[in-house]
N, C-alpha and C positions, 0 to 999 in steps of 0.2 A: 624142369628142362633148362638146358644150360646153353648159351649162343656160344657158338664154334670159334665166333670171329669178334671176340668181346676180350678187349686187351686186360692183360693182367693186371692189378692194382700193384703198386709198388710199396712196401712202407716208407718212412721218411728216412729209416738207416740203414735200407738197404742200397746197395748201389747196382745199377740192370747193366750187363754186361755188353752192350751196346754204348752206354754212357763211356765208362770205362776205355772206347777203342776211339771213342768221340776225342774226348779230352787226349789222347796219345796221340791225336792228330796234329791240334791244336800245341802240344807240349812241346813235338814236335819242330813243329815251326819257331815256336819262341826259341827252342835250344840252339836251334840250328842257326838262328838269323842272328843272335847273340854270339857263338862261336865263329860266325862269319865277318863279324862287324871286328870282333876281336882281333882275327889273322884276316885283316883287309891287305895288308902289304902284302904279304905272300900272293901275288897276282895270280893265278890262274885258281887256285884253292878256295881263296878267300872269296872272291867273287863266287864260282860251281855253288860253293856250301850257302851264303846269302842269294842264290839264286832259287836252289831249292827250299830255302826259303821261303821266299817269297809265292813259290808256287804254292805250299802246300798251304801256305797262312791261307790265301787266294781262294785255296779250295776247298777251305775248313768253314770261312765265311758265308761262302758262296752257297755252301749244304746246308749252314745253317748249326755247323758242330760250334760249340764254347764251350769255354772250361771256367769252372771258377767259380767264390761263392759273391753274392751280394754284388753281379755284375763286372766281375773283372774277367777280362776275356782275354788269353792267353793267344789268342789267333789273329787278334789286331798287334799285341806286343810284338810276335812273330814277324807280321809283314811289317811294321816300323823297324824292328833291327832288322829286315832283311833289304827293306829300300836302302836303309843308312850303310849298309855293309857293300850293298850294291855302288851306291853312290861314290864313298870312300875307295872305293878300289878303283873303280875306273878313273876317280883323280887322282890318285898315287900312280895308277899307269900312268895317265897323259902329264904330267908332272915331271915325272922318270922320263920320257922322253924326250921331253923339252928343254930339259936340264941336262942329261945325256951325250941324245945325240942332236941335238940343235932342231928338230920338225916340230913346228905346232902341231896341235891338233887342225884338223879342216876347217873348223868353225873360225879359229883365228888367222888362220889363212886370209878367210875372205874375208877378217874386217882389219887386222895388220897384216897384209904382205910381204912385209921385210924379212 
């Protein structure tokens, strides 16, 4: 007699087709936070694509999905290029602007006024 609800053994060289959409996740994220941190200038793009980034890394960790062998996990790489991509573009914008058209950002408003 055989249990219904009794998960299937895996070999070690096969790979379960869940893993597979795991790691797409996680691949994901890396590519995309990489491609964003890349084209940070291009403001509205550069940022969108490191933004989705940063979500899906977010959401790859957060399920618990990783990719990788002997501990390297593609879904932290993801969210670090997608902070860094984040981060980079919003100071190439407030940079562009201040260089530009003369406006601080707010933050330096309140602490140079001029």
């Amino acid at each position: 007699m055989t249990d219904a609800h009794a998960t299937p053994t895996v070999l070690p060289n096969e790979t379960n087709v869940l893993w597979t959409t795991r790691r797409g996740l996680a691949t994901a994220s890396f590519c995309l936070g990489f491609w964003g941190s890349l084209t940070f200038w291009w403001y509205p793009f550069g940022l969108a694509i490191a933004s989705i980034a940063l979500v899906l890394g977010l959401l790859a960790v957060l399920m618990g999905w990783r990719s990788g062998e002997k501990g390297f996990h593609l879904a932290w790489l993801g969210i670090l290029f997608g902070a860094t991509g984040q981060g980079l573009a919003i100071g190439a914008y407030r940079f562009a602007q201040l260089s530009m058209e003369g406006t601080p950002p707010p933050i330096l408003q309140m602490i140079w006024p001029f």
